[in-house]
N, C-alpha and C positions, 0 to 999 in steps of 0.2 A: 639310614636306609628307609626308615621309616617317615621320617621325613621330607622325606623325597618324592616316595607315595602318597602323601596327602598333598605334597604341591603340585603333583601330577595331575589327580582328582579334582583338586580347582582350577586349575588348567582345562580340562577337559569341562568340567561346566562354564567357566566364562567364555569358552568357545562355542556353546549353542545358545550364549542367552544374550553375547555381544550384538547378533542382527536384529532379535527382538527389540534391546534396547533400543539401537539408533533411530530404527522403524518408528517407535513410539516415540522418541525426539523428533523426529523431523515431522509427524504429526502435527506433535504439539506446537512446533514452531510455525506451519502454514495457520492450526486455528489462532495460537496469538497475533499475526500476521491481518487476520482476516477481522479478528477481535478489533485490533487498533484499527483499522482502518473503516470499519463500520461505529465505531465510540466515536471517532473526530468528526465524521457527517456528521450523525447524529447531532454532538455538541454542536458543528454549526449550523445546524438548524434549528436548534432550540436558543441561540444565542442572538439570531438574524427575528426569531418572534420577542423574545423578551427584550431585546434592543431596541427594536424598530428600525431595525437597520439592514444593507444586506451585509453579507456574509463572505468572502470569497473564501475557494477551498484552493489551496495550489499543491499538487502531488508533481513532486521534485524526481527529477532523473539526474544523475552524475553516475563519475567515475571513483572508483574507491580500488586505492594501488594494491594488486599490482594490474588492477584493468587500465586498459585505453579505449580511448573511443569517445562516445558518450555517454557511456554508463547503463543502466539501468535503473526503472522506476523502484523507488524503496525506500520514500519518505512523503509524508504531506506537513501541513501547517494552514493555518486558519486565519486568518486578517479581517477585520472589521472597518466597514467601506465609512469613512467620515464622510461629515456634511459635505468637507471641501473635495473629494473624491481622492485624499489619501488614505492607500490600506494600510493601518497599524495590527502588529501581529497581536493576535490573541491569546498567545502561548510559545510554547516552544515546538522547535521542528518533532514530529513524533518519527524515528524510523521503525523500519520492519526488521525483524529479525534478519541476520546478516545471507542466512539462506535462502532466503523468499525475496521473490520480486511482484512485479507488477505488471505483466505481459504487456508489452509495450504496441503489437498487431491489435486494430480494430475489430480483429474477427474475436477475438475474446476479449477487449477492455476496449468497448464502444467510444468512450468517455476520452481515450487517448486517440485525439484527429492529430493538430497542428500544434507541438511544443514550443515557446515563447522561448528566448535562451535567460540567463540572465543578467547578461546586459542589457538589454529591451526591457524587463522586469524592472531592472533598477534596485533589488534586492541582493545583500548580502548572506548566504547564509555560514557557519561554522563550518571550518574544516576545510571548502571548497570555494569560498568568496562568490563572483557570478559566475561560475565552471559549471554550470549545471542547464537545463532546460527543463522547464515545468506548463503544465495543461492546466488550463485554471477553471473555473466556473463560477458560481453564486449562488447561494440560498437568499431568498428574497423574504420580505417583512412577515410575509403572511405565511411562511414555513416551506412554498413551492422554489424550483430552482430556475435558473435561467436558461436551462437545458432545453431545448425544442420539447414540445409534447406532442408533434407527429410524430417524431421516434419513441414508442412508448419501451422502449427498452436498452437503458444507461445500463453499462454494468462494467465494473472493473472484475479483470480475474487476478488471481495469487496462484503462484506455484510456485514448485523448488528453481531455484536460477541452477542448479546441475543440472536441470530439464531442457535449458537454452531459454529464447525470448522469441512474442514474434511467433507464434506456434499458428498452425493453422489448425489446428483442434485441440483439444483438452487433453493434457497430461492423466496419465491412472492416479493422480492423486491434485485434486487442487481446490478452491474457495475461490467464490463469485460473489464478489458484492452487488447489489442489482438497488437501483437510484428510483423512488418514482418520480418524476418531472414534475408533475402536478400537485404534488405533497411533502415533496423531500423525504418520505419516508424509504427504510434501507431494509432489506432482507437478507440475510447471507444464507447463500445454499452450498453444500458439500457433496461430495457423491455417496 
């Protein structure tokens, strides 16, 4: 009988601390989300000055079962442009945490116009071969990107993908990576 009382008591406490939890999981999972994905510019823009090279960044969209469609943004990778104008990868694909995407609407991730598929890429990646589309750009020798600088404002957004994609305004919970064109440098804001 006693027994049962104390399991009852714990019961009753992981039931007000189970919404706490997840809250501070899915936190955490948009800032590592927004972490990686501001670390990889970064790298390739410190990799396009210390190379003397440029840099291209490609942030990957696919399908991951049990989706159809086209998937959603939730991966990039890094390539260093050789002389001969082949990109070799610089690393491996980084993704984003499995709950986080990368709003795929210009009205929150600027940076995503017109996805290349990857067939036209020519690029293999694990898991999904050329099944995917990806938005590509460049950081150039001197650290700047190849992004227009009459639009001074590049920015990809992050949110939970149980949010949807494609949003026309910001989720109560999300991370803005923001690009400067003329420096490559990256800032992440949060709300």
């Amino acid at each position: 009988m006693e027994l049962l009382a104390v399991i009852a008591v714990f019961g009753i406490i992981a039931s007000f601390t189970m919404p706490a939890v997840s809250s501070v999981m899915r936190a955490s999972d948009l800032r590592t989300g927004s972490q990686i994905l501001s670390e990889q510019l970064g790298l390739a823009r410190q990799m396009a000055i210390s190379k003397n090279r440029s840099v291209e960044v490609r942030i990957y969209q696919y399908a991951v079962p049990p989706e159809t469609g086209s998937g959603k943004f939730r991966a990039i990778q890094t390539f260093e442009i050789l002389d001969s104008g082949v990109a070799q990868p610089l690393g491996r694909v980084c993704r984003l945490p499995s709950s986080v995407l990368i709003d795929s609407g210009s009205t929150l991730s600027s940076i995503i116009k017109t996805p290349s598929s990857g067939a036209d890429v020519g690029y293999s990646l694990p898991e999904v071969g050329k099944s995917y589309q990806c938005v590509k750009f460049r950081f150039l020798p001197d650290g700047s990107t190849d992004l227009s600088t009459a639009n001074s404002s590049w920015f990809l957004t992050l949110h939970h993908a149980s949010e949807g994609d494609s949003l026309s305004k910001a989720p109560a919970d999300y991370s803005t990576v923001q690009i400067d064109p003329a420096n490559g440098r990256t800032r992440i804001y949060h709300p």
